[in-house]
C-alpha positions in Angstrom: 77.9 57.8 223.5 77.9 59.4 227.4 78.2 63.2 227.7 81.0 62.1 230.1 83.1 60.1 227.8 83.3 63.1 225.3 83.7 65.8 228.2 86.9 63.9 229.3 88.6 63.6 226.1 87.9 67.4 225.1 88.1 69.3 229.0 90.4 71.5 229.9 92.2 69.1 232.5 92.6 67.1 229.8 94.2 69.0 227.5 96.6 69.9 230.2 97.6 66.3 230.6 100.1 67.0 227.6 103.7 67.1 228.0 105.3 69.5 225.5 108.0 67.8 223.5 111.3 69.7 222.4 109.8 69.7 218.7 107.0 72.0 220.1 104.7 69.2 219.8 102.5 68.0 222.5 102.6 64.1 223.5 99.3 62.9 224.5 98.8 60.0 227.2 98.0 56.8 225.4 94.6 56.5 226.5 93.2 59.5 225.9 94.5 59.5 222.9 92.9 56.3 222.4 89.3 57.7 223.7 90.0 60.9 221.6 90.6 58.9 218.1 86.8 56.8 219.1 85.2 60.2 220.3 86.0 61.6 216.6 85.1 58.3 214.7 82.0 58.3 216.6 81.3 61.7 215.6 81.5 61.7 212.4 79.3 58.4 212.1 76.7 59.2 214.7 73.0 60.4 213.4 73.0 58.7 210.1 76.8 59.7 209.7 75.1 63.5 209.6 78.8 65.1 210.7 80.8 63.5 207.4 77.9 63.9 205.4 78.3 67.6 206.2 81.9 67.3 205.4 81.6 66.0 202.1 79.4 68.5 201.5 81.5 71.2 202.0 84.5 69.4 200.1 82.4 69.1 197.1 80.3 72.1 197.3 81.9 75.4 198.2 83.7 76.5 200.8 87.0 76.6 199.4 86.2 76.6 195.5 87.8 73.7 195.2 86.6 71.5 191.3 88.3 67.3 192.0 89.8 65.4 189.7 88.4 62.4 188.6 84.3 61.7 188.9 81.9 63.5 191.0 78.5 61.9 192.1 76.1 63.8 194.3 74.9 61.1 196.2 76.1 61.8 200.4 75.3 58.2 201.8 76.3 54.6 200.9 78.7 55.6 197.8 78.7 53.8 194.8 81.1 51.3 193.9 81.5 54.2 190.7 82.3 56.9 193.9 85.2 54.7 195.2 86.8 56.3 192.2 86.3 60.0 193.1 88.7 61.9 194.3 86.6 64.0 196.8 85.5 60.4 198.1 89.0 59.1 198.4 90.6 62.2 200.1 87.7 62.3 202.5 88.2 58.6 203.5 91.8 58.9 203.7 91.7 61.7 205.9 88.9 60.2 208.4 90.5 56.5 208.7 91.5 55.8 212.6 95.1 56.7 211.6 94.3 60.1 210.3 92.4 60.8 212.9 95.1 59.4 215.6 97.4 62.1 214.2 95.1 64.9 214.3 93.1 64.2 217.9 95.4 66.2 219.8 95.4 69.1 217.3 91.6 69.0 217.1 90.7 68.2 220.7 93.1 71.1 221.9 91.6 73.5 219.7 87.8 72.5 220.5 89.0 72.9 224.2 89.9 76.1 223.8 87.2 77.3 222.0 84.4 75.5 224.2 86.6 77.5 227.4 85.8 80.7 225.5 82.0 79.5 225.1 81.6 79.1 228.6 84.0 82.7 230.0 81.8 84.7 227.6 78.8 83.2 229.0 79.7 83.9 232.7 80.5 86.7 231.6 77.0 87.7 230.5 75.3 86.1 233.3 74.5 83.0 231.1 75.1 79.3 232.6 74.7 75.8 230.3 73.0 72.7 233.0 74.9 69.3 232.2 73.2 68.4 229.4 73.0 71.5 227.6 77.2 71.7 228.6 77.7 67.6 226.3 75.3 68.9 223.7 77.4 72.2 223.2 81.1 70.5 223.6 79.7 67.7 220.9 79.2 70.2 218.7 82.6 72.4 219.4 84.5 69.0 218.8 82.5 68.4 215.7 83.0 71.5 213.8 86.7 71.8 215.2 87.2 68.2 213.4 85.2 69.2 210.3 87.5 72.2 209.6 90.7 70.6 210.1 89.9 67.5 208.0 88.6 70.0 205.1 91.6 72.3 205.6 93.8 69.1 205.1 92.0 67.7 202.2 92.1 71.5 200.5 95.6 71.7 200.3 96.2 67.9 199.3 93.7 69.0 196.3 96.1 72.6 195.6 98.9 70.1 195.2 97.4 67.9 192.7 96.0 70.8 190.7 99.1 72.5 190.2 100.2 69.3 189.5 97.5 68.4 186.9 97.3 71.9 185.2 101.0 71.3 183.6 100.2 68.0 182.9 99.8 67.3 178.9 98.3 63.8 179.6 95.2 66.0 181.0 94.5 68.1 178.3 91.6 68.7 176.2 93.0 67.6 172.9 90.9 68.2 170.3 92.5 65.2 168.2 90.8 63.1 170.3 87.2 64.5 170.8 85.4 62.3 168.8 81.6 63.2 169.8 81.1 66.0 167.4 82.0 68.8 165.1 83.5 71.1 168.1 81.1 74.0 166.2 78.7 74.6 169.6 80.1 78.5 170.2 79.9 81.7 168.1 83.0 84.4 167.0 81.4 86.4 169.3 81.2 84.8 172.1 84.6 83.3 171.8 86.1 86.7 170.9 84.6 88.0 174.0 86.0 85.5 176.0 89.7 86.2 175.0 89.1 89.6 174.7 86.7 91.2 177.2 87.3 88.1 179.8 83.6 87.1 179.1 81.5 85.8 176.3 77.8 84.5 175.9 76.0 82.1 173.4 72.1 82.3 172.9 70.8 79.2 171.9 73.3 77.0 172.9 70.7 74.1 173.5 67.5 73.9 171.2 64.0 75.1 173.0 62.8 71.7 173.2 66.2 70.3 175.1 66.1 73.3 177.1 62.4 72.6 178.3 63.7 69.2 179.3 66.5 71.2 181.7 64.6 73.2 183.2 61.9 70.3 184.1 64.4 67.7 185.2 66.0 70.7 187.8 62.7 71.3 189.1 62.5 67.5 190.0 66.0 67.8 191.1 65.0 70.7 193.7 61.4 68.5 194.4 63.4 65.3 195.5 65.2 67.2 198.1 69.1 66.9 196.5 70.1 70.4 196.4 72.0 71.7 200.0 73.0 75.3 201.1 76.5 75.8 201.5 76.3 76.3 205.2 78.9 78.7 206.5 78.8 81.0 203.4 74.7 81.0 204.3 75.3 82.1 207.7 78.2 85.0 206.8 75.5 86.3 204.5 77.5 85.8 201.4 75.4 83.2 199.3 72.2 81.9 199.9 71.8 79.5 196.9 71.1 75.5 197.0 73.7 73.1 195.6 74.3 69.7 194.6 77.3 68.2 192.2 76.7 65.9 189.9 78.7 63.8 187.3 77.8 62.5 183.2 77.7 59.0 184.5 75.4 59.4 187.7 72.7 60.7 185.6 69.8 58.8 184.8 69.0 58.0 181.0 65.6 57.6 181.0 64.5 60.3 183.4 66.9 63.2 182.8 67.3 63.1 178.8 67.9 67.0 178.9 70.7 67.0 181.2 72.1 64.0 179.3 72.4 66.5 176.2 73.9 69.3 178.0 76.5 67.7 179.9 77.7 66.3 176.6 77.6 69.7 174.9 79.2 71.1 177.6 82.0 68.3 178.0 82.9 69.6 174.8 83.8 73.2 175.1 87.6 72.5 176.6 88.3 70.7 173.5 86.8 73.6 171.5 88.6 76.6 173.1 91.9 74.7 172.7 90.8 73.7 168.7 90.1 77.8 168.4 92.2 79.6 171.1 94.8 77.2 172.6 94.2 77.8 176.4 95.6 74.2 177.4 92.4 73.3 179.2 91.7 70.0 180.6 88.7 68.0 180.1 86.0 68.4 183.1 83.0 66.5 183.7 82.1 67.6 187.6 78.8 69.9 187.1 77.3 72.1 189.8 73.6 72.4 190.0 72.8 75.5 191.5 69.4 76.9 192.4 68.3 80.1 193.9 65.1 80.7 195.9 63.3 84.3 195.9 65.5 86.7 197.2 68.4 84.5 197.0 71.8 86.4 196.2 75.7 85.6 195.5 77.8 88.3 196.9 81.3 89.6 194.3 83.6 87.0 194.4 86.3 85.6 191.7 86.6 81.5 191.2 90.0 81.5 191.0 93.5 82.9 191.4 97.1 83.2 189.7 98.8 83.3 193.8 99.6 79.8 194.9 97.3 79.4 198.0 94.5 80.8 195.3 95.1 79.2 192.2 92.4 76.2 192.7 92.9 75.2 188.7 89.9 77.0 187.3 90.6 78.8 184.5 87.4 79.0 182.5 84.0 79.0 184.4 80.5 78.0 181.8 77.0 78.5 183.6 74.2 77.3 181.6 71.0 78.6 182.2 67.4 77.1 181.6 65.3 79.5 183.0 61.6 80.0 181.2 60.2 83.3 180.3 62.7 85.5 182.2 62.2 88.8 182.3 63.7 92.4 183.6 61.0 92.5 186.5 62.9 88.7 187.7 66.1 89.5 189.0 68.6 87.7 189.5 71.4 88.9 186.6 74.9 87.8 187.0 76.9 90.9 187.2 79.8 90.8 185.4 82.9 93.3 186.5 85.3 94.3 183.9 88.3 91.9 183.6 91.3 92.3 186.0 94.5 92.6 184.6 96.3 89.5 185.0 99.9 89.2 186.4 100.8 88.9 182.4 99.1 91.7 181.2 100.8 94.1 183.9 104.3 92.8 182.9 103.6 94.2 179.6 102.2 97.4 181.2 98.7 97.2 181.7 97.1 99.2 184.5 95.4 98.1 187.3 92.0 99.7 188.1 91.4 101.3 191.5 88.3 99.4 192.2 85.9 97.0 190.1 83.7 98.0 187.4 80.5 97.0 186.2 80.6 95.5 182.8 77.3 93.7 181.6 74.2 92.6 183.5 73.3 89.0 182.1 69.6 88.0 182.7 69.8 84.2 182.8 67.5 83.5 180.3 66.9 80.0 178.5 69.4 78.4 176.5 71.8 81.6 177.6 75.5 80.0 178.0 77.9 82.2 179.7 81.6 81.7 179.4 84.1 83.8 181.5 87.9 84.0 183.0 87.5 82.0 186.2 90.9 83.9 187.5 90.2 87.5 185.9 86.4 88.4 186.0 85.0 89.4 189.3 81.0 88.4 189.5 78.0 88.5 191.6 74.4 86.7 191.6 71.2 89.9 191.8 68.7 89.0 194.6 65.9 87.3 192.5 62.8 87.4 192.4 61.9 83.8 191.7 63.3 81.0 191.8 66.3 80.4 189.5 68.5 77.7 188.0 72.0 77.2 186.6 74.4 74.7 185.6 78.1 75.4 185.8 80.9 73.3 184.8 84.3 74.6 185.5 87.2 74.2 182.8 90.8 73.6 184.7 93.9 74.9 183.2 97.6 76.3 183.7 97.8 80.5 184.0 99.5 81.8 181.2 98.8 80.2 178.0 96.3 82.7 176.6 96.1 84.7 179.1 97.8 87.8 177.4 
């Protein structure tokens, strides 16, 4: 593609080519918005389709917390005929087909032309000037990180709409009735009464030594073949600097990853558990995040969820699974729990709401450790470690309110 071709569909003059309508909407000459819908679909395809790579990336892996419906598989290019059922997959083609991206060129290309205006004033303004090619190579990128964030800003609140759907939907829940792989006896009374009661609970042992072994070895590989990806903007705002990849119970491979076989069954089973023991109406999950954290890697106080409409993403549980040999004190990396936040329940029946967040528990994330807590309620961090460290969380979707008192 010629620098010149994108510079005309994303310049200034261009931009003021629009007529305003009496809507308040702009109405955008035919051919550029012709050239503007092939700059975009270029975009995203050029370099080994690098720019919706990127995208899927962030849909899947973190920038708005967001867990889809349906499977997940962590493979980026040439889906499977298995990913044409994902959600995330499906959303992301939807929103990226030359339609979608008719409707949203004028949006997109009139934001990137501001943005790329401000570049260049600040610049001047600092006695800094970009030649030609520097000026394309800078305006490709504006355009391509304007249309990132607008496509992922639609798809997010597509996905809001079908979890608040979802989470009153009976169809979707966890029935124990129909769990048919086991007993349903995997967690303790204590770490189930700490989940109800404290907003957090863990189980020791929750995978045998020699499974757990298996884990840890087959997330080493994972992090060897080059799989796991940081979640970019959170990386550069300083507020996580983990590795990440999602992965689903069917795109795992039978002979080579026997230990993660085990534990995503084990932990497919907990929703129907909590709802045979505590009736939280959660849904069965089966979308897994492989996380892994470098030396010195960190994951600043955050909460996975929300009861408020543009936070409520459908989380309701969160389980992290760790497989982590010989941890000890002098290693780091604890997940720091915060005490449970009163829920908009609890204060309706007069519970007070803390000034600020307290510390509750330091967990080391030791080998066979599974850690339940309120994905809505508890407040948590990841401690700078000192070595590398692994974890595998699956997040349990479900409507506020039942059990949540």
């Amino acid at each position: 593609m010629q620098g010149g071709f994108l510079e005309k569909a994303i310049s200034k003059e261009a931009s003021e080519r629009s007529k305003e309508l009496e809507a308040g909407k702009k109405e955008w000459e035919e051919e550029l918005l012709e050239t503007s819908v092939q700059v975009l679909a270029e975009l995203l395809q050029e370099n080994g389709r690098r720019a919706k790579n990127d995208l899927e990336r962030r849909v899947r892996g973190g920038t708005g917390v967001r867990e889809f419906k349906g499977k997940c598989c962590g493979a980026l290019d040439d889906p499977t005929p298995e990913a044409e059922q994902d959600a995330a997959y499906r959303l992301i083609e939807e929103f990226t087909r030359p339609s979608a991206l008719r409707d949203m060129a004028g949006t997109v290309m009139e934001w990137a032309a501001e943005i790329f205006g401000n570049v260049k004033r600040k610049g001047a303004a600092a006695g800094q000037t970009m030649d030609a090619e520097t000026e394309v190579q800078v305006m490709r990128d504006v355009v391509k990180e304007c249309l990132i964030r607008h496509v992922l800003k639609l798809i997010n609140a597509t996905n809001s709409g079908a979890h608040a759907a979802g989470s009153h939907d009976a169809g979707l829940l966890a029935t124990p009735q129909g769990y048919t792989a086991g007993d349903l006896e995997n967690l303790g009374v204590d770490c189930i009464k700490g989940l109800m009661e404290k907003g957090y609970g863990i189980q020791e042992d929750f995978l045998s030594a020699g499974l757990t072994e298996d884990v840890f070895r087959e997330l080493e590989m994972v992090d060897f073949d080059g799989k796991l990806s940081a979640v970019a903007q959170q990386k550069m705002t300083g507020f996580r600097s983990d590795k990440i990849c999602w992965v689903n119970f069917e795109g795992l491979d039978r002979e080579k990853q026997p230990g993660l076989l085990e534990l995503f069954k084990k932990m497919i089973s907990l929703p129907f558990e909590l709802n045979k023991k505590c009736k939280l109406y959660l849904q069965a999950s089966g979308s897994f995040q492989i996380g892994c954290y470098p030396k010195q890697a960190f994951y600043k106080k955050h909460i996975d969820g929300g009861y408020e409409a543009k936070l409520n993403n459908g989380r309701k549980v969160t389980a992290i699974f760790y497989a982590n040999k010989g941890w000890g004190a002098k290693d780091g990396g604890e997940l720091r729990v915060y005490r449970r936040r009163p829920n908009p329940y609890q204060l309706e029946q007069g519970a007070e709401e803390p000034k600020e967040d307290e510390v509750e528990e330091d967990i080391a994330p030791e080998a066979g450790r599974l850690v339940l807590f309120r994905s809505r309620d508890v407040p948590h961090e990841v401690l700078s470690t000192a070595r590398k460290r692994f974890a595998v969380t699956l997040w349990l979707p479900g409507p506020a309110g039942p059990g949540d008192t």
